[in-house]
C-alpha positions as CSV (number, residue, x, y, z in Angstrom):
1,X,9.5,23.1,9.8
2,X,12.9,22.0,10.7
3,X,15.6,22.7,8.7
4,X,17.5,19.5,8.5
5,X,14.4,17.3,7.9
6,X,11.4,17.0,4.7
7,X,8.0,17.2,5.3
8,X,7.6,13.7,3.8
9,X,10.0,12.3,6.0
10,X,8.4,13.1,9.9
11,X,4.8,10.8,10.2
12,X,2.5,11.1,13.3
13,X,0.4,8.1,13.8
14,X,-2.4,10.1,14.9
15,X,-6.2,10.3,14.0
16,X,-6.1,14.3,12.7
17,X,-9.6,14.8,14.4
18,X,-9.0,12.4,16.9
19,X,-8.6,13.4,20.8
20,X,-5.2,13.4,21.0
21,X,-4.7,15.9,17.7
22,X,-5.0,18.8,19.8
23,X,-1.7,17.8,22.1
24,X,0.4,16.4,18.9
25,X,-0.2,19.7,17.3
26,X,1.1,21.8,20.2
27,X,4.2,19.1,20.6
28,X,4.3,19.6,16.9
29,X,4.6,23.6,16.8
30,X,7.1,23.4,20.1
31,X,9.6,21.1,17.2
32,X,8.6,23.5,14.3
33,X,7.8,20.7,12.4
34,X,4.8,22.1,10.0
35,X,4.6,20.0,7.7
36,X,4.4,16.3,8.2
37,X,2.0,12.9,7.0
38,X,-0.6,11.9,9.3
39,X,-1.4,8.6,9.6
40,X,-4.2,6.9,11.7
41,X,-3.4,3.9,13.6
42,X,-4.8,1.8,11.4
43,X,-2.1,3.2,8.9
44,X,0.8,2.0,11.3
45,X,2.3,-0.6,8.4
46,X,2.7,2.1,6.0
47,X,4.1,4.0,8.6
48,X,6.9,0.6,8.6
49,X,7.2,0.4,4.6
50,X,8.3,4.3,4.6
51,X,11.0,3.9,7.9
52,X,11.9,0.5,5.9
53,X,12.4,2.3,2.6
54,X,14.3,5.3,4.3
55,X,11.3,7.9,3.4
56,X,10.7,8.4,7.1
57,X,12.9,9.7,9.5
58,X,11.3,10.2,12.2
59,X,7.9,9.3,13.8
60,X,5.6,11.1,16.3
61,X,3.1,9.0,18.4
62,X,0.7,10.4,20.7
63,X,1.0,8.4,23.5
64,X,3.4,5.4,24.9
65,X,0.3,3.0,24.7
66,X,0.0,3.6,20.6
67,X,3.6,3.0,20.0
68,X,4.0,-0.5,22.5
69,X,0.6,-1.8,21.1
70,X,1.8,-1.5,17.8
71,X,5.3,-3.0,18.4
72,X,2.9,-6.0,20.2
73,X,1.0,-6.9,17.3
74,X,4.2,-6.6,14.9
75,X,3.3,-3.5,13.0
76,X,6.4,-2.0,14.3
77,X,9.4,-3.9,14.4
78,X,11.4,-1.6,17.0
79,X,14.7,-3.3,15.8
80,X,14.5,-2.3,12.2
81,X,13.7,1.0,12.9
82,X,16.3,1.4,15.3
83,X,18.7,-0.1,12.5
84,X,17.0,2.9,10.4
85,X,18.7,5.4,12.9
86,X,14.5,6.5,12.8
87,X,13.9,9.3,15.5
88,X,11.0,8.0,18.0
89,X,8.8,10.8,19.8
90,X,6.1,10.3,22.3
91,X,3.9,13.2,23.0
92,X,3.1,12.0,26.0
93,X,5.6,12.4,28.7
94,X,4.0,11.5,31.8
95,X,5.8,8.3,33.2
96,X,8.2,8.7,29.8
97,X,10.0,5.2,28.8
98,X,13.9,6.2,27.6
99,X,15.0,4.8,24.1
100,X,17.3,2.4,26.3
101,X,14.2,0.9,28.0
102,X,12.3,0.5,24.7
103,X,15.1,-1.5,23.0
104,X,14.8,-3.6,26.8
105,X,11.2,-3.8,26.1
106,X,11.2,-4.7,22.7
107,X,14.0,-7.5,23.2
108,X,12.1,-9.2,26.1
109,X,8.7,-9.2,24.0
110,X,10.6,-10.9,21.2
111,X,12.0,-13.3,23.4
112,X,8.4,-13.8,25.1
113,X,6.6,-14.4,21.9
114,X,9.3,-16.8,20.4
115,X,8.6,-18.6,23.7
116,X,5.2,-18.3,23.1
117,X,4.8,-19.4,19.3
118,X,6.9,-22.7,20.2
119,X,4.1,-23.7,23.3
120,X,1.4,-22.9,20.8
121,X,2.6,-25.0,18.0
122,X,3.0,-28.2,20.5
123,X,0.0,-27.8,21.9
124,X,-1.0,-27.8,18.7
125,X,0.4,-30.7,17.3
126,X,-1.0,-32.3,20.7
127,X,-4.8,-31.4,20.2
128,X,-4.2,-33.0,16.7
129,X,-2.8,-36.2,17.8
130,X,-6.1,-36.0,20.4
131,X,-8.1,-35.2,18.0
132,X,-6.8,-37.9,15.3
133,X,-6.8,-40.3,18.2
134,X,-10.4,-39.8,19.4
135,X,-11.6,-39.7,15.4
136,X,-10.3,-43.4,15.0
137,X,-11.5,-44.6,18.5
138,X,-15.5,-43.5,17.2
139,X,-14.7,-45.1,14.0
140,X,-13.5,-48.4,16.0
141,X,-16.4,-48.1,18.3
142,X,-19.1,-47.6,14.9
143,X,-17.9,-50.4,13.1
């Protein structure tokens, strides 16, 4: 294990017996890093709570894919962890994304789904007003 970091503090968002274990492990031995919490991806917010509380440090992912598809569906806000000074590595390092493209990434998703949630909730309020609107037109029309 590393000298400057605790075994509680390094998580890999990996399923232990999952096909990618065999490649985090090597990666894993290569950073001397022995001891460290597995979590599977399901276990991605706790993974969040710990870099949020300062217990992790640094988080291992197996591929690019795991780590964007958990910043898309908000498990991961990249910001915060960022903020948290949290060390990021991807096993994977075919077609590698830098830390500066990640922050771009993460910045132009946020901006996309802000965009995204304000088209939703007016065409929601639309559908309503359709809906209210056709509800008192078969009302007029059954009376």
């Amino acid at each position: 294990m590393s000298a400057s970091v605790q075994p509680e503090s390094v998580a890999v968002v990996c399923d232990e017996s999952g096909d990618d274990a065999k490649a985090v492990r090597a990666f894993l031995s290569i950073e001397a890093l022995d001891e460290v919490r597995w979590f599977g991806r399901g276990g991605v917010d706790d993974v969040d709570r710990g870099v949020r509380s300062g217990g992790i440090v640094r988080v291992v992912f197996p591929r690019q894919a795991v780590l964007l598809e958990a910043m898309w569906s908000g498990e991961v806000d990249f910001e915060a962890w960022r903020r948290a000074g949290v060390r990021i590595d991807v096993v994977e390092s075919s077609s590698a994304i830098s830390e500066g493209q990640l922050v771009t990434i993460a910045a132009s998703w946020k901006r996309w789904r802000c965009g995204q949630r304000r088209r939703q909730a007016v065409a929601g309020v639309v559908l309503s007003a359709v809906a209210v609107a056709c509800a008192f037109g078969l009302i007029y029309l059954a009376g």
